[in-house]
C-alpha positions in Angstrom: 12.1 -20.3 14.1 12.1 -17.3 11.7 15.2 -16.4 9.3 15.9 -13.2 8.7 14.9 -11.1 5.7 18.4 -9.5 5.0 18.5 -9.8 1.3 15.0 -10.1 0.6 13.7 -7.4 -1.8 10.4 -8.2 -1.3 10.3 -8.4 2.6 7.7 -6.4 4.3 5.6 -5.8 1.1 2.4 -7.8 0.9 1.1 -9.4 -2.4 -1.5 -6.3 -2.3 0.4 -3.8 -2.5 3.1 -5.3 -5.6 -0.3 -6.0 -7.8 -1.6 -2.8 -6.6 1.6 -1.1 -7.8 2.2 -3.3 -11.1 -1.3 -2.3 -12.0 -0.7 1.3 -11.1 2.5 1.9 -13.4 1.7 -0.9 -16.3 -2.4 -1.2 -16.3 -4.5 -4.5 -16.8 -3.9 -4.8 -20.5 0.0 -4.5 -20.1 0.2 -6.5 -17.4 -2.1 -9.4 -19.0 0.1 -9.2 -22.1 3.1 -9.6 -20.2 2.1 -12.4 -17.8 -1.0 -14.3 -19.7 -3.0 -15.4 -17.3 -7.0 -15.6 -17.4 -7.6 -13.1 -14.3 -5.3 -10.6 -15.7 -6.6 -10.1 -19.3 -10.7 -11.4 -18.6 -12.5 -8.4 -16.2 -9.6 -8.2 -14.0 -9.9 -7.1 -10.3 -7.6 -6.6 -7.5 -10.0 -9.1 -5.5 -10.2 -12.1 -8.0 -6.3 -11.9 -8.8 -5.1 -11.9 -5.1 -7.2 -14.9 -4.8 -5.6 -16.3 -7.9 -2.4 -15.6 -7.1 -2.6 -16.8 -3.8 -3.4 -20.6 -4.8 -0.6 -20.4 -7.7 3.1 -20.4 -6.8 4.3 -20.4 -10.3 2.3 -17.2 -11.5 2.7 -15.4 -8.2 6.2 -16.2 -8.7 6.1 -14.4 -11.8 4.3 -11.6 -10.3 7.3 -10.9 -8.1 9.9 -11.5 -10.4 8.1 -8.9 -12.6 7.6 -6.5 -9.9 11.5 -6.5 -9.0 12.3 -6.1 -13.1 9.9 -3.1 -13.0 11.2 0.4 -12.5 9.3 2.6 -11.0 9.4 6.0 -11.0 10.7 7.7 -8.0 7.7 10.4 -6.0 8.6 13.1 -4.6 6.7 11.2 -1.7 9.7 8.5 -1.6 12.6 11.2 -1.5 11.4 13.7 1.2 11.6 12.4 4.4 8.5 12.1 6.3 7.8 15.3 9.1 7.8 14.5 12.5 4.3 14.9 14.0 4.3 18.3 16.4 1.5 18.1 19.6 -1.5 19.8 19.1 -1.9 22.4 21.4 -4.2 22.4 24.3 -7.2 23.9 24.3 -7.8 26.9 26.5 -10.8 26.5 28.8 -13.3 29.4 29.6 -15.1 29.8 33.0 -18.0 31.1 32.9 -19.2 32.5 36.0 -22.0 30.0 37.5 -25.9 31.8 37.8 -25.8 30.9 41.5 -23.7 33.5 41.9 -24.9 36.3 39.6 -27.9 36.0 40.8 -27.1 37.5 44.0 
């Protein structure tokens, strides 16, 4: 049975996308002088860190808890809500009159 994720800041975002974002807004070198760990600071990549971070509680607990200390600047992407998608209209079909007939 699942519990709910009421007052969980971190529900529905995957361990991609925090790194993704902490490496966005702070960079490798920040972020491997704020959390010293090896994949972080020696030729970092998104790849070899998720895998990293993955086998290691204790530093992807630190990930998170620096993720939710992080303040991010707010987009103009996160304040304007997003437009709802409007039908394409059909496409007008053209007849064109068939040889058998204009041949006679």
């Amino acid at each position: 049975m699942t519990t709910p994720q009421n007052n969980n800041p971190l529900h529905g975002l995957t361990l991609e996308i925090i790194l993704t974002r902490l490496v966005a807004h702070l960079g490798w070198h920040r972020l491997g002088n704020t959390i010293e760990i090896n994949c972080f600071t020696k030729t970092p990549t998104i790849k070899s860190s998720l895998k990293f971070l993955r086998k290691t509680p204790w530093a992807r607990e630190k990930v998170e808890a620096l993720y939710l200390k992080t303040q991010f600047p707010k987009t103009i992407t996160d304040t304007i809500p997003k437009p709802k998608s409007t039908p394409k209209p059909a496409k007008k079909r053209i007849y064109l009159p068939s040889k058998a007939k204009a041949d006679k």
